[in-house]
C-alpha positions in Angstrom: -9.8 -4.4 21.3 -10.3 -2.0 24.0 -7.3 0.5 25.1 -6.9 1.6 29.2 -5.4 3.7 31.6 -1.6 3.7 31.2 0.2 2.0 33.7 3.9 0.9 34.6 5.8 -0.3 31.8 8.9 -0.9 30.8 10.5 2.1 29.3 14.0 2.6 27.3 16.4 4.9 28.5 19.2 5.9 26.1 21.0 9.3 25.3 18.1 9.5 22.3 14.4 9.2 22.3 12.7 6.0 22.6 9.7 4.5 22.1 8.4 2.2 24.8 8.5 -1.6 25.0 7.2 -4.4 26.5 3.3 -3.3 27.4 3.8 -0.2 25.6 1.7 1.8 28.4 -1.7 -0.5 29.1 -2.5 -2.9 31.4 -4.9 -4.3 29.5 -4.3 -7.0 27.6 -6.3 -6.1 24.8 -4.9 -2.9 24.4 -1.2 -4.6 24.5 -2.3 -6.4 21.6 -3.5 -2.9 19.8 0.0 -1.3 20.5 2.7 -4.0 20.7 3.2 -6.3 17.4 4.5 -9.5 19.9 1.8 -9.1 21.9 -0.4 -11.0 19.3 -4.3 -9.8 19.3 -5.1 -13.8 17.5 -4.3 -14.6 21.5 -7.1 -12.6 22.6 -9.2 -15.6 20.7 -11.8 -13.2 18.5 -13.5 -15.9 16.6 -13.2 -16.5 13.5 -16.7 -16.3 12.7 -16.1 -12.5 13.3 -12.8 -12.7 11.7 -14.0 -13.9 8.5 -17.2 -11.3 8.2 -14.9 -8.6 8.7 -11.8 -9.0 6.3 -14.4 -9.6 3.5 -15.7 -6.7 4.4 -12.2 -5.1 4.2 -11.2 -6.3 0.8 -14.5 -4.9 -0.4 -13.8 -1.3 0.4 -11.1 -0.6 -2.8 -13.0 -3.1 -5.6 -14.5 -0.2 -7.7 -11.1 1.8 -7.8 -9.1 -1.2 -8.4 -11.4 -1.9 -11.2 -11.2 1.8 -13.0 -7.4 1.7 -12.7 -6.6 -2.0 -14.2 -8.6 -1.0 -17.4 -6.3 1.8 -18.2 -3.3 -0.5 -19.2 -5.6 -2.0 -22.2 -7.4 0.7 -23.3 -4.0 3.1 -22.9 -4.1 2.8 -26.9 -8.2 3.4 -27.2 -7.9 6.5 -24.7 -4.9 7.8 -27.0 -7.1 8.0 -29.9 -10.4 9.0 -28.5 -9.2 11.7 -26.0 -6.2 12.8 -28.7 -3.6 12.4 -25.6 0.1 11.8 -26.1 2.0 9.4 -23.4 2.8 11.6 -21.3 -0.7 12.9 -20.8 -2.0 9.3 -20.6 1.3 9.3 -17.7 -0.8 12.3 -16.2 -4.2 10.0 -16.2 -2.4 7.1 -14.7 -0.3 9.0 -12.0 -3.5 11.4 -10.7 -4.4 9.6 -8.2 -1.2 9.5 -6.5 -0.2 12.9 -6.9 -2.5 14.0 -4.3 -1.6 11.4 -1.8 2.0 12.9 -1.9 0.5 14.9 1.1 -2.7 13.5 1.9 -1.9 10.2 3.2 0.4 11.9 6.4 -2.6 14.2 7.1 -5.3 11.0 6.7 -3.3 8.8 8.9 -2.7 11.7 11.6 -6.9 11.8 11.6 -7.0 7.8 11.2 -4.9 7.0 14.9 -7.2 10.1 16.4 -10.8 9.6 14.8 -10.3 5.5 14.1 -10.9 4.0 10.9 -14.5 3.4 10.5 -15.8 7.0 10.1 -12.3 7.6 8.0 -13.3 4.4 5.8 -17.2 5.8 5.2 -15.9 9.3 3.9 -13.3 7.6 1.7 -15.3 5.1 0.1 -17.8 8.0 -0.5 -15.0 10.4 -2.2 -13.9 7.6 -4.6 -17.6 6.9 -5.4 -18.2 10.5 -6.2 -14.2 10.5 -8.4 -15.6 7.0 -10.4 -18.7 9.0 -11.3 -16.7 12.0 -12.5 -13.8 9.9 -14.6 -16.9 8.0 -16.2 -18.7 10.9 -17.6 -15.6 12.0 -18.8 -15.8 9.3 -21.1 -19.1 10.8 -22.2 -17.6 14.4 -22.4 -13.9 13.2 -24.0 -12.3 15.8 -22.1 -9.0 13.7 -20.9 -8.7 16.7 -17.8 -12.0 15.4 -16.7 -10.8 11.7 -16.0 -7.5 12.9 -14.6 -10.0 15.1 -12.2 -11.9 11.6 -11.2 -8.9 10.0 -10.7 -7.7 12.9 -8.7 -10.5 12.7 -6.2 -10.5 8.8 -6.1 -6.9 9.4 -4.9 -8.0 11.6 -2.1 -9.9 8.2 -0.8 -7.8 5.2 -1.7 -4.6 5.9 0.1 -5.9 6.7 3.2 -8.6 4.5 2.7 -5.4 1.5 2.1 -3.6 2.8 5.4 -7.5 2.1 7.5 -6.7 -1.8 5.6 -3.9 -2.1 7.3 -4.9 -0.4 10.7 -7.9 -3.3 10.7 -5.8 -6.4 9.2 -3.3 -5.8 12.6 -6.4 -5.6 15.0 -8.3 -8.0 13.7 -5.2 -11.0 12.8 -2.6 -9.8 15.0 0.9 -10.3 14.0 0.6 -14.0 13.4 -1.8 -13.8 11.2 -0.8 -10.0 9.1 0.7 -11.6 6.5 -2.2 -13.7 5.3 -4.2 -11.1 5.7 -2.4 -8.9 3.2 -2.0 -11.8 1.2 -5.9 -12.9 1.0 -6.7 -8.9 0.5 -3.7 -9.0 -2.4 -5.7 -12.4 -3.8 -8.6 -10.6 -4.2 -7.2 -7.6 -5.4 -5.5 -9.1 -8.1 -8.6 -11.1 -9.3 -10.8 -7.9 -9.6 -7.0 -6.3 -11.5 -7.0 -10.0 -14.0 -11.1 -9.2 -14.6 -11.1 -5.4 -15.4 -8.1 -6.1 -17.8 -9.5 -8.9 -19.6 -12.7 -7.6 -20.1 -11.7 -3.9 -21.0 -11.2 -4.3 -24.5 -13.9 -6.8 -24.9 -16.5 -4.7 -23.2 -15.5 -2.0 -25.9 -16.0 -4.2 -28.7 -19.4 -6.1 -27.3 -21.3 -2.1 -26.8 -19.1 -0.4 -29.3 -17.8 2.1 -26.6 -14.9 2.3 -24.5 -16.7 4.2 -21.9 -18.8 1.5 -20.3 -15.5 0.2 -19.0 -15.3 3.2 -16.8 -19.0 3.0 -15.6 -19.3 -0.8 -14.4 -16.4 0.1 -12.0 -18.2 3.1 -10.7 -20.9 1.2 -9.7 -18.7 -1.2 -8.1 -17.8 1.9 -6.0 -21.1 2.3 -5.1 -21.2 -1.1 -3.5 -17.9 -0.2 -1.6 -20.0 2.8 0.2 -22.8 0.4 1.0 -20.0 -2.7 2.4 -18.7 0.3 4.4 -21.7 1.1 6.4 -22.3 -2.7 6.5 -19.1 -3.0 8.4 -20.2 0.3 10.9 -23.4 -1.5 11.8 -21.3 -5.0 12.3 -18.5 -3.6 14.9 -21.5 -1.6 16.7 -24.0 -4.1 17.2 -22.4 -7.7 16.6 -19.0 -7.4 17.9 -18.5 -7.4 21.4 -16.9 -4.2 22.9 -13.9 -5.9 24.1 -13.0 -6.8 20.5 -13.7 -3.4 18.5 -10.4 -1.2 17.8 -10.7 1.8 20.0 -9.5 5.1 18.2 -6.8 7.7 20.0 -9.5 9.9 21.2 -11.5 7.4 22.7 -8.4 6.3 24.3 -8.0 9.4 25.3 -11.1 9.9 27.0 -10.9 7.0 28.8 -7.8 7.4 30.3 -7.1 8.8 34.2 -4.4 10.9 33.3 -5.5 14.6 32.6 -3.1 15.3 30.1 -4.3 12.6 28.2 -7.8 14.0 28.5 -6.9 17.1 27.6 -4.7 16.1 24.4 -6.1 16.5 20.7 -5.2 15.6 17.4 -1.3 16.4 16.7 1.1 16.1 14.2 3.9 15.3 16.8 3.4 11.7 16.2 5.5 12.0 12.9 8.1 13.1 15.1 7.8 10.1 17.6 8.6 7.2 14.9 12.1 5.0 14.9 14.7 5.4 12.5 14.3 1.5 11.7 10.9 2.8 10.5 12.4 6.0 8.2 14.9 3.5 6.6 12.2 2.2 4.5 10.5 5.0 2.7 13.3 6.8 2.6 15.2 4.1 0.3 12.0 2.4 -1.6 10.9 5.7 -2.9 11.0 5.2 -6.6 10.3 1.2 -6.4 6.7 1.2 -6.3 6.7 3.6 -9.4 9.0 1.3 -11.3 6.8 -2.0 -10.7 3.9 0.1 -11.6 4.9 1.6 -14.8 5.6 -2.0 -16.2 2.7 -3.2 -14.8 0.5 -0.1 -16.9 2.5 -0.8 -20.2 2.6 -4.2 -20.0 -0.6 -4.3 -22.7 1.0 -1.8 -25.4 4.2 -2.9 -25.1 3.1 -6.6 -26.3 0.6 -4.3 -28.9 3.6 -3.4 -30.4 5.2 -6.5 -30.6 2.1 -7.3 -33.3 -0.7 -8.3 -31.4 -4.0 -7.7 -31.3 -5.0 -5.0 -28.7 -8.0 -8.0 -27.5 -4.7 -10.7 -27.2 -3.0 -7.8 -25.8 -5.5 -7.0 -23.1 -5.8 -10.5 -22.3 -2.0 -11.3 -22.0 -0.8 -8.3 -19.9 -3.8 -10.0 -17.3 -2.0 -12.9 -17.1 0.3 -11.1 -14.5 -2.4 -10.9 -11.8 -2.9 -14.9 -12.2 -0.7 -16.1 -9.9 -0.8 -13.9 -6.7 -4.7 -14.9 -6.7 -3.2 -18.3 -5.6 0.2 -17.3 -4.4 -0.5 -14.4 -2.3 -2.6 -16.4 0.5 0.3 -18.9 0.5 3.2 -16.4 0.4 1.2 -14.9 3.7 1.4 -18.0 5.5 5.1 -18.7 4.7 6.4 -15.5 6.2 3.9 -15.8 9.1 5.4 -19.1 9.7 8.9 -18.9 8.5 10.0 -15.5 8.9 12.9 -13.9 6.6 10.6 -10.7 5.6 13.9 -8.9 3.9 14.8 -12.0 2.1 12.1 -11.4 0.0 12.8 -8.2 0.0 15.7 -8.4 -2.2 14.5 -11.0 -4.4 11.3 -9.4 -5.9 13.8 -6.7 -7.8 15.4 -10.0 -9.7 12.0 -11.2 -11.1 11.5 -7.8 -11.9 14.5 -7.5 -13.8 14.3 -10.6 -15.6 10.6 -9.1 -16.8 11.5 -6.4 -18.4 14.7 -8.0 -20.0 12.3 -10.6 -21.3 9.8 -8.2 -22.8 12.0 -5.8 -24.0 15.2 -7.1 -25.4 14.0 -10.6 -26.6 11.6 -12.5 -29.0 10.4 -14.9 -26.6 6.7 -15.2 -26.0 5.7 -12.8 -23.6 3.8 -14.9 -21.5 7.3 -15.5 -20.4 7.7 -12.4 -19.4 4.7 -11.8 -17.3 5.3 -15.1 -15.1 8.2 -12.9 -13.6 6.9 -10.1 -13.6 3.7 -11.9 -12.1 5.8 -13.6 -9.6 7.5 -10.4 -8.6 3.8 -9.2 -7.9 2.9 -11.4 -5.3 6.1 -10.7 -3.1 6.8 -7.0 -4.0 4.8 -5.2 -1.9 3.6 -7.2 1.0 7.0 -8.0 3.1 7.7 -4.3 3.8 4.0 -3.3 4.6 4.2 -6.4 7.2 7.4 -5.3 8.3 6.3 -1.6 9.2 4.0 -2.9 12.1 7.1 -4.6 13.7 9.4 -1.3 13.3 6.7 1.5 14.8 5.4 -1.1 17.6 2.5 1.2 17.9 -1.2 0.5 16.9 -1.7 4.1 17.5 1.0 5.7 15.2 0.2 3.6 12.5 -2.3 5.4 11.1 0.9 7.7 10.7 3.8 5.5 9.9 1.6 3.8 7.0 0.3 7.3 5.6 4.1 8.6 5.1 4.8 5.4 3.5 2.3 6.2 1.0 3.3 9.4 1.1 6.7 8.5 -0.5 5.5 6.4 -2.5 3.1 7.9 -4.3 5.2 10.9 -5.3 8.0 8.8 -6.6 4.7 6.7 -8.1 3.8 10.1 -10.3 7.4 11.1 -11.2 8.2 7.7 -12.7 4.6 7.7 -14.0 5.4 10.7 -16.3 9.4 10.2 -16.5 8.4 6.9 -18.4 5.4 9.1 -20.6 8.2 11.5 -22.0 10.7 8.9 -22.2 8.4 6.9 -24.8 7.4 9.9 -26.4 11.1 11.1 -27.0 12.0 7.2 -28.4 11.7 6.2 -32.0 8.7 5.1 -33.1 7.5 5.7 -29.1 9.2 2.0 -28.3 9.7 1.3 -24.7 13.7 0.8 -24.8 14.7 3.5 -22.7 11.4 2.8 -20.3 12.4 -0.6 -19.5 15.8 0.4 -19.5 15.5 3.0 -16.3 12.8 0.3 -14.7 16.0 -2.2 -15.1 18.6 0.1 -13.6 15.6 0.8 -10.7 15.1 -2.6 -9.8 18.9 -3.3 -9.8 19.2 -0.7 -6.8 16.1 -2.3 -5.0 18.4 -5.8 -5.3 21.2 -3.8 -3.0 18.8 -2.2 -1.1 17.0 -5.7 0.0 20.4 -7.0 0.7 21.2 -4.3 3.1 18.5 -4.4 4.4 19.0 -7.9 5.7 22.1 -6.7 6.8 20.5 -4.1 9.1 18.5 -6.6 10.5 21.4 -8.9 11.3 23.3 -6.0 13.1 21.2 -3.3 14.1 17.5 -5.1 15.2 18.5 -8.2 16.8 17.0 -10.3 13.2 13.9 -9.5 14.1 12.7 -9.2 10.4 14.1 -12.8 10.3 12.9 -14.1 12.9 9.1 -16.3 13.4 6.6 -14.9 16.2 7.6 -18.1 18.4 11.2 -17.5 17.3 10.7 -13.6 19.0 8.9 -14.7 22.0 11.8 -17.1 22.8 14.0 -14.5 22.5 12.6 -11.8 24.3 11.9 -14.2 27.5 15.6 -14.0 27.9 16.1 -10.2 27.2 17.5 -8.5 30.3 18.4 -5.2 29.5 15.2 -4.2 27.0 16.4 -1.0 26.6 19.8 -2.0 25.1 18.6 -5.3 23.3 18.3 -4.9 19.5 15.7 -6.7 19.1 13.2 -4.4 21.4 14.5 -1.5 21.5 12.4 1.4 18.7 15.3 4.4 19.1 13.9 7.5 17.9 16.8 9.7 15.7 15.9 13.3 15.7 18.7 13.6 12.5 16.8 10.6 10.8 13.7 12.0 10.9 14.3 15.3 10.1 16.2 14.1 7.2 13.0 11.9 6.0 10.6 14.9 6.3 13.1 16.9 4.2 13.7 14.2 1.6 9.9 13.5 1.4 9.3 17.7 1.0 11.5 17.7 -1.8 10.3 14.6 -3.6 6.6 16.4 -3.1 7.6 19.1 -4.9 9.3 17.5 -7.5 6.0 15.2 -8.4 4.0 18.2 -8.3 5.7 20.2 -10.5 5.8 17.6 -12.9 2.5 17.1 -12.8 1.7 20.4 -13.1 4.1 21.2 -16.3 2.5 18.3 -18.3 -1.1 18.2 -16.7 -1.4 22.1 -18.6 
């Protein structure tokens, strides 16, 4: 989809900074679809064909990293005893790949809106192939600082490399279609997640090292570079122009106004972005870190209930199951139904009910991982599809989506190693006081999704609730754009001050932490 000249528009004039609406600047219909969420690009009618060929091109891209980091949880025990590492080390392994996209991710989106995706995606799928090599042959070299190095240079690929995901899933599906999107690339993801962690101990006992489990996914990261270049020769010389997603600069170039021309790569976009945006990684900063610290010691914590680590390995998989079916569907539902806070604030109940299970209970914990598995498939995926709809931008998202994973991934490392010492300072290294904290977490994420909901009631017209058809209705009868909740994207200069001081100080926090247990 092809950007333009800007042209009239409708614009929002308030006592605070705006964002624009309705055309968002263009003319063009395809480059509507590129930078307003209702204007959906599925209308433009890019075939399916196309459609098809490129999302499985997409969902390619992260295989071999996805791989690498779903064998860690089984072979947390193995990598203790081979490497000599304590838990909070092994929390230094697990978290390295996010400590560097504390910062990264802003600076890789900034360069994702200017440059466009495609070269972005060919350099990141490079990095993490070069990072798989290295955390393999520290397998060979048992020097634990070696794999967190690996994993440190993976990291400077995947998040950025996620953010270029979602950049492509809204060109190429459109709003209508986002969610199933993120739920067919969560599908997929979760099936490479339930393969590396079924086969990680197995592979160990079959060679007799622990190592090969480290290596088969670095090959797989191989193939990621290759479906990369693949997808580079596709958009250039099988996709017709009118359909390919047109990066700032060329947007740039292309436009008749001279200060466009003349404008370059800038960090100001971070300043342009609504408050409704800033609400969200602001709040769900320790969340992701939670859900991923049960996820990781999901396999020892059922080892130490008395299985075998081989049961073990194959038990703690069992939570990827269902969003392989679930995901796809769940996609659909909120395309077609709406209610994207809803689920929201339920994914923190299965969450709780997980760890309560698994923790504090002698039931099977089969029982366990269906909640936790069910929490999975809707944790995530309703607040990436509602970021689109808050920035209203194709062209800061590159942005919006990198501080997202900015936030993230710093609260991502502090819980990582929070839950390392907390195990390592419990008796008999039990996970009490881990799934303890995760509990209180979650049970904050439960009022935040409520709120949430509450926000979208009062403050943005219930357009989080809404369906596409139920928005289009609404907004043929808006008068007064620039005073209608629903359309209106104010921009709070306290707000987002306030988020770039609150994500500076989480930043540091994660990397002094990492630092202090990584020496």
């Amino acid at each position: 989809m092809i950007a333009t000249r800007a042209q009239d528009s409708t614009k929002v004039h308030t006592t605070e900074n705006t964002v624009q609406v309705g055309s968002f600047g263009f003319d063009d219909p395809q480059a509507d679809a590129e930078n307003n969420p209702d204007h959906d690009p599925a209308d433009e009618t890019i075939p399916w064909k196309l459609k098809w060929i490129a999302l499985l091109c997409f969902v390619s891209f992260p295989i071999g990293q996805t791989w690498t980091q779903s064998s860690l949880g089984p072979l947390k025990n193995t990598l203790r005893n081979e490497l000599g590492i304590s838990n909070t080390q092994f929390g230094v392994v697990s978290s390295a790949d996010a400590i560097v996209n504390s910062v990264w991710p802003i600076i890789g989106g900034v360069l994702l809106d200017w440059f466009g995706p495609n070269i972005i995606v060919l350099l990141c799928t490079g990095i993490i192939f070069i990072g798989s090599i290295l955390a393999a042959s520290a397998t060979n070299l048992g020097f634990w600082r070696v794999l967190t190095g690996g994993h440190i240079l993976m990291g400077f690929g995947i998040a950025v490399l996620d953010t270029a995901q979602q950049k492509f899933f809204f060109h190429w599906f459109g709003i209508s279609g986002l969610a199933f999107a993120f739920g067919f690339e969560n599908a997929i993801n979760k099936t490479v997640s339930l393969v590396a962690g079924m086969t990680a101990i197995p592979i160990r006992n079959s060679t007799g090292w622990y190592g090969w489990s480290f290596w088969i996914p670095a090959v797989f990261c191989g193939m990621s570079t290759l479906f990369a270049i693949a997808y580079i020769l596709f958009e250039k010389y099988i996709v017709p122009e009118r359909f390919r997603l047109k990066s700032g600069r060329q947007t740039s170039i292309s436009s008749d106004d001279l200060a466009q021309k003349r404008k370059v790569v800038s960090f100001g976009t971070i300043l342009r972005l609504p408050w409704a945006f800033w609400m969200l990684p602001m709040t769900q900063l320790l969340q992701s870190g939670a859900a991923g610290g049960f996820s990781v010691s999901a396999a020892d914590i059922i080892r130490m209930k008395g299985y075998t680590e081989a049961v073990a390995g194959y038990l703690s998989t069992a939570q990827d199951i269902l969003p392989i079916v679930l995901s796809p569907i769940l996609g659909i539902a909120i395309d077609r139904y709406g209610h994207r806070f809803h689920w929201v604030a339920l994914a923190p109940v299965f969450w709780i009910m997980a760890c309560s299970l698994i923790g504090f209970t002698s039931v099977h914990p089969l029982a366990a991982l269906v909640f936790s598995s069910l929490a999975g498939v809707i944790n995530s995926m309703p607040l990436q599809i509602c970021i689109p709809l808050l920035v209203m931008d194709q062209n800061k998202l590159g942005t919006a989506f990198g501080l997202w994973r900015a936030f993230n991934n710093s609260g991502s490392t502090i819980m990582d190693i929070a839950f390392g010492v907390l195990q390592d300072g419990t008796e008999g290294q039990g996970y009490n006081r881990v799934l303890l904290l995760a509990i209180g977490i979650k049970a904050w994420a439960f009022c935040l999704g409520v709120s949430y909901i509450l926000v979208d009631y009062f403050k943005l017209g219930k357009g989080m609730t809404m369906t596409r058809k139920q928005r289009q209705k609404r907004e043929a009868i808006i008068e007064d754009a620039a005073n209608d909740p629903l359309t209106r994207r104010t921009i709070v200069p306290k707000v987002t001050y306030a988020g770039l001081g609150l994500l500076t100080s989480i930043v540091i926090t994660a990397w002094v932490v990492f630092i202090k247990y990584l020496l």
